[in-house]
C-alpha positions in Angstrom: 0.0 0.0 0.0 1.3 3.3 -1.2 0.0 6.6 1.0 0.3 9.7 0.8 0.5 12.2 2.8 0.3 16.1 2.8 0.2 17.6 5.9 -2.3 16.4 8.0 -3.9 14.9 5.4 -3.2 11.4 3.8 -4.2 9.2 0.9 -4.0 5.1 0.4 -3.0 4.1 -3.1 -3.2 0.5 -3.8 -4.0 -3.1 -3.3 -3.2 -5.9 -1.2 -1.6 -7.0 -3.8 0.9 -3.6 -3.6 0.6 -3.4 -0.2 3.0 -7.2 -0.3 5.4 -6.3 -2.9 5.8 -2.4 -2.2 6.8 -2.1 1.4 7.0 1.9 1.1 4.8 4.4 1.1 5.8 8.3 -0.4 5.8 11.1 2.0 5.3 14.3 0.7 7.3 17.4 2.6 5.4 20.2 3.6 7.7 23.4 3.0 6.7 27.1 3.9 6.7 28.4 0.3 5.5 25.5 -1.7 1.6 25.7 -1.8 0.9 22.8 -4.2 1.5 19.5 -3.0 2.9 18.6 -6.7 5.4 20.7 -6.7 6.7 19.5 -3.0 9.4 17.5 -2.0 8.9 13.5 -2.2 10.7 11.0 0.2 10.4 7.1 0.5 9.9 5.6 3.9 9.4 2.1 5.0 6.2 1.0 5.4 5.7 -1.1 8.5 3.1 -3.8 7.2 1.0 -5.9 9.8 2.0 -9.4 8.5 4.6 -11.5 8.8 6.1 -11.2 4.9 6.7 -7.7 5.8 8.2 -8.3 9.3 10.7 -10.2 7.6 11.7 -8.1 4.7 11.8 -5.0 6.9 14.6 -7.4 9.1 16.5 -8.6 6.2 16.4 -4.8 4.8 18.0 -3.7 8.4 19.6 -6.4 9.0 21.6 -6.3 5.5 22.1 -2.3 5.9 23.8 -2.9 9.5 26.1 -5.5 8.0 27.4 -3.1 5.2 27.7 -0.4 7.4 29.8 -2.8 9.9 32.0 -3.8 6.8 32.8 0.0 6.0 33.3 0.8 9.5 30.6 3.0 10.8 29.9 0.7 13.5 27.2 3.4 15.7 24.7 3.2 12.7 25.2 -0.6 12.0 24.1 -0.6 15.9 20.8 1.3 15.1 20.2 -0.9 12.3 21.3 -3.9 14.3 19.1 -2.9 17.3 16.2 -2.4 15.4 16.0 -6.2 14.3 16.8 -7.0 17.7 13.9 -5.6 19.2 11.7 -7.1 16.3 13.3 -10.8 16.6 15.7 -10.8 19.9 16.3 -14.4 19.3 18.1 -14.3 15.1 21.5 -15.5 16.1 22.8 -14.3 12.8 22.0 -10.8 14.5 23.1 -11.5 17.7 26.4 -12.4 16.4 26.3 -9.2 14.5 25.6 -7.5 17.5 28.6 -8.8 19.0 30.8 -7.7 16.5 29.8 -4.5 16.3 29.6 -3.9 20.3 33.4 -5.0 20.3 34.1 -2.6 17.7 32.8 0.0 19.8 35.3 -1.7 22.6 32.0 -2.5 24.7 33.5 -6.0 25.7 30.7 -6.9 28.1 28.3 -6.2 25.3 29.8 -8.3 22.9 29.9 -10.8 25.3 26.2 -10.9 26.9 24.8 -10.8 22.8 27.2 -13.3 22.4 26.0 -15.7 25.3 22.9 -14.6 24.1 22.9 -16.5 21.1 24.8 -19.5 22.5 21.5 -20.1 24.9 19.6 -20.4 21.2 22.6 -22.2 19.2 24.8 -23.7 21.6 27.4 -24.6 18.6 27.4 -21.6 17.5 31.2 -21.7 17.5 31.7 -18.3 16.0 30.0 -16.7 19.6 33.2 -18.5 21.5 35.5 -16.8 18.9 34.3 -13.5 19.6 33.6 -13.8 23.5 37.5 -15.5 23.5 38.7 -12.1 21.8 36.7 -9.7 24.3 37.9 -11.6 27.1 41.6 -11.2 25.8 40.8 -7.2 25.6 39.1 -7.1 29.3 42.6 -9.0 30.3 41.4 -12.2 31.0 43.9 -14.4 29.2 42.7 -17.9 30.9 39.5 -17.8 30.1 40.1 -16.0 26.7 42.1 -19.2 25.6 39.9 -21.4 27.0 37.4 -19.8 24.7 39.7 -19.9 21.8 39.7 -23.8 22.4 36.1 -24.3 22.6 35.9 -22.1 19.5 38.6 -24.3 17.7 36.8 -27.5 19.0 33.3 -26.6 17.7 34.9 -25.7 14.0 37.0 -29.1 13.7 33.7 -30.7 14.8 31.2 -29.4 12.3 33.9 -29.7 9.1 35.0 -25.9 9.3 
């Protein structure tokens, strides 16, 4: 479903039918010196849909934004990106583990960890989660138990083939 909106005032375009496959609606800025609302500013926003299909694809959307964003480095908006599937679906491991990474990159060790224990509750082979918690616990000083991570870690990958 496509609205649009003027003001105070908005308008539904659409179907069901566009209302599955569109997933945004156009938003049109009011601005002090433009009177018509054809000649104002448009802007895309997500739509938040009601079932699941959209649920999804709005997660995948974030969830695919926060990982580029990680990869390039701007590891603040990967966390609002990151977050925001979090508090849609707090138990993804695939962001969980994401949400380790990023909080280590941000050197908040006990963060990284507790997302990272997090998902081991859900996955407990998740050998990439003992990887990660190993290297916060090396940073927060903790040798021992950062090696004894590193083993489990190791352990889990020859097990599963990796």
């Amino acid at each position: 479903m496509i609205s649009l909106q003027n003001g105070a005032r908005s308008v539904l375009f659409g179907s069901a039918r566009d209302d599955a496959v569109g997933g945004f609606q156009v938003k049109i800025e009011p601005s002090a010196s433009v009177s018509a609302a054809s000649s104002a500013p448009l802007s895309l926003l997500p739509f938040k849909g009601r079932d699941s299909h959209h649920k999804v694809v709005d997660e995948d959307a974030h969830l695919g934004l926060a990982h580029q964003l990680y990869k390039s480095g701007n590891y603040k908006q990967a966390l609002e990106h990151s977050s925001a599937v979090y508090e849609r679906s707090p138990q993804r491991t695939d962001n969980l583990l994401l949400l380790g990474a990023i909080y280590y990159q941000l050197q908040d060790y006990d963060m990284c960890i507790a997302k990272n224990e997090e998902a081991l509750r859900l996955e407990p082979r998740f050998a990439e989660c003992y990887g990660n918690m190993a290297n916060a616990w090396k940073e927060k000083g903790d040798i021992d138990l950062a090696i004894r991570y590193y083993l489990v870690s190791i352990e889990g990958r020859i097990s599963m083939g990796s």
